[in-house]
N, C-alpha and C positions, 0 to 999 in steps of 0.2 A: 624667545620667551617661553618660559615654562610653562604645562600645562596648569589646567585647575585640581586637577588629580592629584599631580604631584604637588602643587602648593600645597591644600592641605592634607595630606599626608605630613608635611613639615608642622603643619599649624598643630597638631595635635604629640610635640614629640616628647615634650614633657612627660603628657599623662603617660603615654608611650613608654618611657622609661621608667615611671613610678607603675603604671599596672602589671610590669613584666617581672613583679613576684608573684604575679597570680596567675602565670601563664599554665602552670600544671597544680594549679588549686587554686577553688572557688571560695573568694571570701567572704562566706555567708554561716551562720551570721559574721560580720563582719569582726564584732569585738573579740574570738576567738582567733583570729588571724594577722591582727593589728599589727604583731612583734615582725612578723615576716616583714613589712614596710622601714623596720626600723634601718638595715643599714641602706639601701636607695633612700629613705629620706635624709641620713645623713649626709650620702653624696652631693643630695642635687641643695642640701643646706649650704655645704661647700661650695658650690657650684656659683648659687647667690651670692656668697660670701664674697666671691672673687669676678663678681662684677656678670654671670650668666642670671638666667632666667632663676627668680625667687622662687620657693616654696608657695606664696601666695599666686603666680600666675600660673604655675604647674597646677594649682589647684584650680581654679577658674577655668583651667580646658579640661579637669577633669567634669567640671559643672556643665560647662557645653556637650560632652558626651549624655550627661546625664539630661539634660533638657533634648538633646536629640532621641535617645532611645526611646524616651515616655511616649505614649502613644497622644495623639491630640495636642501636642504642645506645637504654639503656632510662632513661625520665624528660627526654628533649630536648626543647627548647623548640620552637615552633611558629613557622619560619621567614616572615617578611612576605614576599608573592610576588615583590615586586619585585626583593628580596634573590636570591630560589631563581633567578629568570628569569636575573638576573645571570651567578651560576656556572652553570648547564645552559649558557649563551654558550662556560665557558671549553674548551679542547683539554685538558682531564683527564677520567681516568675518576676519580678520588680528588681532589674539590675539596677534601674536608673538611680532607687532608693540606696541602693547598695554603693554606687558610684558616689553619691552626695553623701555618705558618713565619710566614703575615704577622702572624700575633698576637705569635711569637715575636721578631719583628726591631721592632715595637712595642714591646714591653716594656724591650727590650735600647737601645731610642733614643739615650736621656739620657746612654750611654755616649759621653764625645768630645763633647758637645753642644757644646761653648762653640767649638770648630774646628769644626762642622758650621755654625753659625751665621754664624762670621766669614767662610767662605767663601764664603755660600750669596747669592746673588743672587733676591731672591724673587719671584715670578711677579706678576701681574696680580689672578686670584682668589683668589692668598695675601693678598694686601694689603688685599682689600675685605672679605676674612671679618673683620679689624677692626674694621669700621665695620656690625654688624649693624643698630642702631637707627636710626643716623643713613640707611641703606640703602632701610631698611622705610619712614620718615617720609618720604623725598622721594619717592617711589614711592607714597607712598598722598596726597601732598600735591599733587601733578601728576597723578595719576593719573584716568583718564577722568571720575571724581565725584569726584576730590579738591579742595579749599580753591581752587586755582590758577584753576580754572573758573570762579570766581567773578568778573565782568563789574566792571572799574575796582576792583581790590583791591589794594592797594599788597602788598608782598612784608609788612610792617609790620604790617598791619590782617590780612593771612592768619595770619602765625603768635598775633598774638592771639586769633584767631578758634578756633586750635587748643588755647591755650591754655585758653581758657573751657572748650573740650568735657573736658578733662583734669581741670579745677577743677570740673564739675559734678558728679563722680562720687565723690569727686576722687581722682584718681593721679599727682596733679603729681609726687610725691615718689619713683616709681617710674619715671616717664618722662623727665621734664625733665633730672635731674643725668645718666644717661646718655648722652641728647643731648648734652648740652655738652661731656662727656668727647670725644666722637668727634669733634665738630667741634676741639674744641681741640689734637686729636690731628692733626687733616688735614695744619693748615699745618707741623706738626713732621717732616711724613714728605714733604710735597710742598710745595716751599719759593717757587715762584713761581704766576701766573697762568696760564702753560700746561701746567705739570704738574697744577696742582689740573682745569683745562678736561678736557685727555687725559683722565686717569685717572677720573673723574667723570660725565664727561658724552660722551664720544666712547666709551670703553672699559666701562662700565655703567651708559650711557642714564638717568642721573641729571640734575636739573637744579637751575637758579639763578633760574631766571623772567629778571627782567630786570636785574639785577644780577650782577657778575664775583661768581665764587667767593672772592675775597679780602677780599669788602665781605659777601656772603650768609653766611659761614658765621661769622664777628664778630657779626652782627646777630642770627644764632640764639642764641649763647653771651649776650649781653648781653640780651635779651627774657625769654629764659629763667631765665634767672639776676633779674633783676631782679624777675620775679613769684615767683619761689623768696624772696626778699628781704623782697618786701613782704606777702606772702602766706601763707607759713610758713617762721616763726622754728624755729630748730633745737630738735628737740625728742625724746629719747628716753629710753630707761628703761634705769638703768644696771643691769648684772649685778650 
Protein backbone atom coordinates (compact mmCIF):
# COMPACT_ATOMS: atom_id res chain seq x y z
CA UNK A 1 0.00 0.00 0.00
CA UNK A 2 1.30 3.43 -0.70
CA UNK A 3 1.98 5.74 1.72
CA UNK A 4 -0.07 8.96 2.58
CA UNK A 5 2.84 11.07 1.50
CA UNK A 6 2.89 9.76 -1.68
CA UNK A 7 -0.90 9.67 -2.21
CA UNK A 8 -1.04 13.11 -1.94
CA UNK A 9 1.61 14.17 -3.70
CA UNK A 10 -0.52 12.52 -6.62
CA UNK A 11 -3.69 14.25 -5.39
CA UNK A 12 -2.27 17.59 -6.10
CA UNK A 13 -0.65 16.76 -9.64
CA UNK A 14 -2.70 18.88 -11.69
CA UNK A 15 -2.11 22.03 -9.87
CA UNK A 16 1.55 20.58 -9.94
CA UNK A 17 1.65 20.79 -13.72
CA UNK A 18 -0.36 24.14 -14.11
CA UNK A 19 1.84 26.04 -11.34
CA UNK A 20 5.23 24.86 -12.94
CA UNK A 21 5.13 28.17 -15.07
CA UNK A 22 5.75 29.83 -12.09
CA UNK A 23 8.51 27.82 -10.88
CA UNK A 24 11.13 30.70 -11.69
CA UNK A 25 8.52 33.70 -11.33
CA UNK A 26 6.08 34.77 -9.00
CA UNK A 27 2.74 35.48 -10.24
CA UNK A 28 1.90 38.57 -8.64
CA UNK A 29 0.10 40.55 -9.37
CA UNK A 30 -1.19 37.71 -11.03
CA UNK A 31 -2.87 39.56 -14.25
CA UNK A 32 0.53 40.49 -15.49
CA UNK A 33 1.63 36.86 -15.67
CA UNK A 34 -1.61 35.22 -16.91
CA UNK A 35 0.02 34.73 -20.64
CA UNK A 36 2.85 32.47 -19.13
CA UNK A 37 -0.27 29.83 -18.13
CA UNK A 38 -1.42 29.95 -21.64
CA UNK A 39 0.47 26.99 -23.32
CA UNK A 40 0.08 24.44 -19.85
CA UNK A 41 -3.52 25.41 -20.10
CA UNK A 42 -3.63 24.48 -23.34
CA UNK A 43 -2.04 21.11 -22.66
CA UNK A 44 -3.89 20.05 -19.72
CA UNK A 45 -7.26 21.47 -22.04
CA UNK A 46 -6.13 18.63 -24.28
CA UNK A 47 -5.50 16.55 -21.84
CA UNK A 48 -9.57 16.77 -20.68
CA UNK A 49 -10.22 16.66 -24.09
CA UNK A 50 -9.09 13.12 -24.47
CA UNK A 51 -10.70 11.81 -21.59
CA UNK A 52 -7.64 13.05 -18.42
CA UNK A 53 -8.25 15.21 -15.59
CA UNK A 54 -10.50 18.69 -16.97
CA UNK A 55 -9.27 22.22 -16.62
CA UNK A 56 -12.05 22.42 -13.93
CA UNK A 57 -10.55 19.69 -11.44
CA UNK A 58 -7.03 20.96 -12.08
CA UNK A 59 -8.53 24.08 -10.78
CA UNK A 60 -10.22 22.81 -7.59
CA UNK A 61 -6.78 21.22 -6.33
CA UNK A 62 -5.51 24.39 -7.07
CA UNK A 63 -8.47 25.79 -4.47
CA UNK A 64 -7.36 23.19 -2.06
CA UNK A 65 -3.83 24.51 -1.97
CA UNK A 66 -5.35 27.86 -1.60
CA UNK A 67 -7.65 26.92 1.50
CA UNK A 68 -4.62 25.03 2.83
CA UNK A 69 -1.96 27.83 2.81
CA UNK A 70 -4.62 30.53 4.42
CA UNK A 71 -3.91 30.70 7.92
CA UNK A 72 -7.18 29.69 10.10
CA UNK A 73 -9.05 27.84 7.48
CA UNK A 74 -10.44 24.95 9.23
CA UNK A 75 -10.48 21.04 7.58
CA UNK A 76 -7.56 21.96 4.68
CA UNK A 77 -5.80 19.65 3.10
CA UNK A 78 -2.26 18.96 3.67
CA UNK A 79 -0.13 20.81 1.06
CA UNK A 80 2.91 18.39 -0.82
CA UNK A 81 6.10 20.37 0.16
CA UNK A 82 7.23 20.95 -2.90
CA UNK A 83 4.00 22.70 -3.67
CA UNK A 84 4.32 24.99 -0.20
CA UNK A 85 8.34 25.61 -1.18
CA UNK A 86 6.94 26.93 -4.42
CA UNK A 87 4.74 29.72 -3.20
CA UNK A 88 6.92 30.76 0.07
CA UNK A 89 9.41 31.56 -3.46
CA UNK A 90 6.50 33.89 -4.50
CA UNK A 91 6.66 38.27 -3.58
CA UNK A 92 3.14 37.78 -1.80
CA UNK A 93 2.35 37.93 1.62
CA UNK A 94 -1.41 36.33 0.59
CA UNK A 95 -0.34 33.38 -1.95
CA UNK A 96 -3.65 31.67 -1.24
CA UNK A 97 -5.34 35.04 -2.79
CA UNK A 98 -3.04 34.62 -5.50
CA UNK A 99 -3.60 30.68 -6.01
CA UNK A 100 -7.68 31.48 -6.20
CA UNK A 101 -7.30 34.06 -9.21
CA UNK A 102 -5.26 31.35 -10.96
CA UNK A 103 -7.82 28.77 -10.31
CA UNK A 104 -10.42 31.47 -11.23
CA UNK A 105 -8.89 32.32 -14.94
CA UNK A 106 -8.63 28.15 -15.14
CA UNK A 107 -12.11 27.68 -14.95
CA UNK A 108 -12.95 30.77 -16.93
CA UNK A 109 -10.34 29.14 -19.93
CA UNK A 110 -12.74 27.56 -22.25
CA UNK A 111 -14.19 31.01 -22.68
CA UNK A 112 -13.05 32.17 -26.41
CA UNK A 113 -11.10 28.82 -26.64
CA UNK A 114 -11.53 28.26 -30.32
CA UNK A 115 -9.64 32.04 -31.03
CA UNK A 116 -7.22 31.21 -28.28
CA UNK A 117 -6.47 28.17 -30.14
CA UNK A 118 -6.20 29.49 -33.63
CA UNK A 119 -3.97 31.92 -32.64
CA UNK A 120 -1.78 30.15 -30.29
CA UNK A 121 1.54 29.04 -31.50
CA UNK A 122 2.44 26.13 -29.16
CA UNK A 123 5.68 25.71 -27.42
CA UNK A 124 8.12 22.84 -27.51
CA UNK A 125 6.89 21.14 -24.04
CA UNK A 126 3.34 21.82 -25.00
CA UNK A 127 3.82 19.40 -27.92
CA UNK A 128 5.53 16.64 -26.19
CA UNK A 129 3.13 16.57 -23.15
CA UNK A 130 1.22 14.63 -26.25
CA UNK A 131 3.39 12.11 -26.55
CA UNK A 132 3.48 10.89 -22.86
CA UNK A 133 3.83 7.05 -23.62
CA UNK A 134 5.63 7.08 -26.66
CA UNK A 135 8.11 9.64 -24.36
CA UNK A 136 8.32 7.09 -21.42
CA UNK A 137 9.13 3.95 -24.05
CA UNK A 138 12.14 5.51 -25.82
CA UNK A 139 13.53 6.75 -22.71
CA UNK A 140 13.35 3.55 -20.97
CA UNK A 141 14.06 1.75 -24.30
CA UNK A 142 17.72 3.63 -24.78
CA UNK A 143 17.93 4.11 -21.61
CA UNK A 144 21.23 3.14 -19.46
CA UNK A 145 19.55 -0.67 -18.99
CA UNK A 146 17.11 -0.38 -21.64
CA UNK A 147 16.53 -3.01 -24.78
CA UNK A 148 18.96 -0.66 -27.01
CA UNK A 149 22.05 -1.91 -24.81
CA UNK A 150 21.63 -4.97 -26.10
CA UNK A 151 25.03 -5.89 -28.31
CA UNK A 152 23.91 -6.68 -32.35
CA UNK A 153 20.00 -6.10 -31.84
CA UNK A 154 18.41 -4.85 -34.73
CA UNK A 155 15.83 -1.91 -33.77
CA UNK A 156 13.26 -5.14 -35.06
CA UNK A 157 14.34 -7.86 -32.58
CA UNK A 158 14.31 -4.95 -29.51
CA UNK A 159 10.82 -3.94 -29.95
CA UNK A 160 9.92 -7.70 -29.92
CA UNK A 161 11.93 -8.36 -27.25
CA UNK A 162 9.64 -5.45 -25.55
CA UNK A 163 7.01 -6.89 -26.70
CA UNK A 164 7.24 -10.48 -25.10
CA UNK A 165 7.98 -8.58 -21.56
CA UNK A 166 4.31 -6.96 -22.18
CA UNK A 167 2.85 -10.41 -23.26
CA UNK A 168 4.19 -12.16 -20.23
CA UNK A 169 2.26 -10.36 -17.75
CA UNK A 170 0.38 -9.41 -20.27
CA UNK A 171 -0.67 -5.74 -20.81
CA UNK A 172 -0.26 -5.61 -24.42
CA UNK A 173 -3.86 -4.21 -24.48
CA UNK A 174 -2.96 -1.30 -22.18
CA UNK A 175 0.42 -0.39 -23.60
CA UNK A 176 0.72 -1.12 -27.30
CA UNK A 177 -2.62 0.60 -28.79
CA UNK A 178 -1.26 3.77 -26.98
CA UNK A 179 1.94 3.54 -28.42
CA UNK A 180 0.65 3.43 -31.86
CA UNK A 181 -1.77 6.27 -31.31
CA UNK A 182 1.38 8.60 -30.52
CA UNK A 183 3.48 7.53 -33.03
CA UNK A 184 0.77 7.89 -35.58
CA UNK A 185 0.21 11.14 -34.11
CA UNK A 186 4.00 12.36 -34.77
CA UNK A 187 4.16 12.34 -38.37
CA UNK A 188 0.57 14.22 -38.40
CA UNK A 189 2.02 17.29 -36.33
CA UNK A 190 5.76 17.07 -37.74
CA UNK A 191 5.57 16.47 -41.46
CA UNK A 192 9.26 15.74 -42.51
CA UNK A 193 12.60 14.16 -41.38
CA UNK A 194 14.02 17.08 -39.71
CA UNK A 195 11.29 18.28 -37.81
CA UNK A 196 10.53 14.64 -36.52
CA UNK A 197 14.95 14.79 -35.76
CA UNK A 198 14.72 18.53 -33.96
CA UNK A 199 11.66 18.04 -31.99
CA UNK A 200 12.55 14.44 -30.82
CA UNK A 201 15.89 13.93 -30.49
CA UNK A 202 17.86 17.47 -30.45
CA UNK A 203 14.94 19.12 -28.37
CA UNK A 204 14.01 16.05 -25.83
CA UNK A 205 16.89 13.73 -26.14
CA UNK A 206 14.74 10.92 -27.53
CA UNK A 207 16.10 8.51 -29.99
CA UNK A 208 15.79 6.26 -33.28
CA UNK A 209 18.82 3.92 -32.72
CA UNK A 210 19.91 3.51 -36.07
CA UNK A 211 17.21 4.35 -38.20
CA UNK A 212 15.54 7.99 -39.44
CA UNK A 213 12.41 8.83 -37.40
CA UNK A 214 10.34 8.37 -40.65
CA UNK A 215 11.30 4.66 -41.04
CA UNK A 216 11.47 4.03 -36.65
CA UNK A 217 8.19 5.27 -35.63
CA UNK A 218 6.09 3.21 -38.93
CA UNK A 219 7.91 0.17 -37.69
CA UNK A 220 6.69 0.73 -34.11
CA UNK A 221 2.94 1.18 -35.29
CA UNK A 222 3.28 -1.81 -37.69
CA UNK A 223 5.18 -4.44 -34.93
CA UNK A 224 2.80 -3.34 -32.56
CA UNK A 225 -0.21 -3.53 -34.30
CA UNK A 226 0.54 -6.73 -35.85
CA UNK A 227 1.17 -8.69 -32.34
CA UNK A 228 -2.04 -6.77 -31.27
CA UNK A 229 -3.53 -8.74 -34.61
CA UNK A 230 -2.14 -11.87 -34.00
CA UNK A 231 -2.17 -12.07 -30.53
CA UNK A 232 -5.43 -10.57 -29.28
CA UNK A 233 -8.40 -10.60 -31.34
CA UNK A 234 -10.81 -7.84 -30.11
CA UNK A 235 -12.59 -8.77 -27.34
CA UNK A 236 -14.94 -7.06 -24.66
CA UNK A 237 -18.11 -7.22 -22.64
CA UNK A 238 -20.78 -5.24 -23.92
CA UNK A 239 -22.95 -2.79 -21.45
Amino acid sequence: MLEEETINYFRFSGARTLLSAFRHRAPDPFAEHAAALEPTLRSLWLAGERGGRNLYEVAAEVRLMADALEPGFVGAAVVPDDLRELTTGWETAEPWTVLRGIATHTESWKSGFVTKLSRAVPTSPELASRFPQLSEFLANYYGQDGIATEDDMTESEGLHLFIEECHRHPTCLWYLPPLVAECAEAPAIFHSEESLHRFFEVEHGLGSGTLAWSDWLPLIVETFTTHMRDEHPPHWVSA
